[in-house]
Steps between C-alpha positions, in 0.01 A plus 500: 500500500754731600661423152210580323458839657851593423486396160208679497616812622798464230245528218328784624801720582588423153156596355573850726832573330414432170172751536732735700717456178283605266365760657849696543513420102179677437587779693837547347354461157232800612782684614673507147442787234284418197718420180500748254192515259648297186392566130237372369537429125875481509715592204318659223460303190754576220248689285463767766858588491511856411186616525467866628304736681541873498414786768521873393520768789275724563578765771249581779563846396421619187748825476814257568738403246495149668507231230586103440462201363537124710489163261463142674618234331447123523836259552503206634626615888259820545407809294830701382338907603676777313397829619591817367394810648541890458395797720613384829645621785910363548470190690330188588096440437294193675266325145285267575221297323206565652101311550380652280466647146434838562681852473213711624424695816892608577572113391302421841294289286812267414437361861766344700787270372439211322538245777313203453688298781430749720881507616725838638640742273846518378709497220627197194715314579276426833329224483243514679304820380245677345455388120491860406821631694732596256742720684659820395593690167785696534487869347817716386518888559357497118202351627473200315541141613550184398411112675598178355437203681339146488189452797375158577164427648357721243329421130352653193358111434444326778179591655573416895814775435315733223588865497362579223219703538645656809651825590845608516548804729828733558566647842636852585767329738733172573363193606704397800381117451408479857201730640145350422267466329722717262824579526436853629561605085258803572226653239378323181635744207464269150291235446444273198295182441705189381389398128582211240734647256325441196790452210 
């Protein structure tokens, strides 16, 4: 008898540690961020190679001189942006791609930034971010500026990363990368709506 209780009271400490067990797994598990949101359609098919999109400027005030043109187009790691810009103040501007396709209303009506993970702000080559942060063009004492670079996350094919049909909006100041839900990159001053380039 005295056997049987011990064996007995083997089993069940064992049944206790293993529940104990995986409870401390569950918890650590809960305790873990979430992965990063992964995308959906995953390389674009060869045929959309190349395809472009175009946004021309408009400022928010109609007596300045402010002027540009910003082309997205399709490779195979992101959308290669080339902005060029005029009419600027020296120094660097926050752009973003915004909600919404709309440069009405002092661009208010762009909405916020395109963020469908709903994730912080900051700047490529962050990973985790909104899709529409792009970061900052830098402007010369002539006031025009140039931005070359390649941004994942973002398509002008894939619909769970689409932005075209959105709104691409220049700041009056820097965006440090950091502050939310914005970068601190100040008044909207040009706006324009992204658009298939039709060739």
């Amino acid at each position: 008898m005295k056997r049987y209780r011990f064996a007995l009271f083997l089993v069940l400490s064992m049944v206790a540690l293993i529940i104990l067990a995986d409870r401390a797994k569950l918890a650590s598990a809960a305790d873990q961020p979430p992965p990063p949101p992964q995308h959906h359609g995953g390389p674009p098919p060869a045929s959309a190679i190349g395809t472009t999109a175009v946004a021309n400027l408009k400022p928010a005030n109609p007596k300045s001189k402010l002027a540009g043109t910003i082309t997205f187009t399709q490779e195979m790691g992101g959308v290669r942006i080339v902005a060029d810009v005029s009419g600027l103040k020296s120094g660097k501007h926050g752009f973003h791609i915004h909600e919404n396709g709309e440069c009405t209303d002092s661009f208010k009506s762009a909405g916020d930034h395109l963020n469908t993970y709903k994730l912080d702000h900051s700047c490529p080559p962050e990973q985790l971010r909104h899709l529409g942060d792009l970061g900052n063009i830098e402007v010369g004492p002539d006031g025009k500026g140039h931005y070359d670079q390649l941004v994942d996350k973002i398509s002008v094919v894939d619909p769970h990363h689409l932005i075209v049909g959105k709104a691409v909006i220049v700041h009056a100041g820097p965006d440090d990368c950091k502050a939310q839900p914005a970068g601190g990159s100040g008044d909207r001053i040009a706006c324009g709506v992204i658009q298939l380039a039709h060739h």
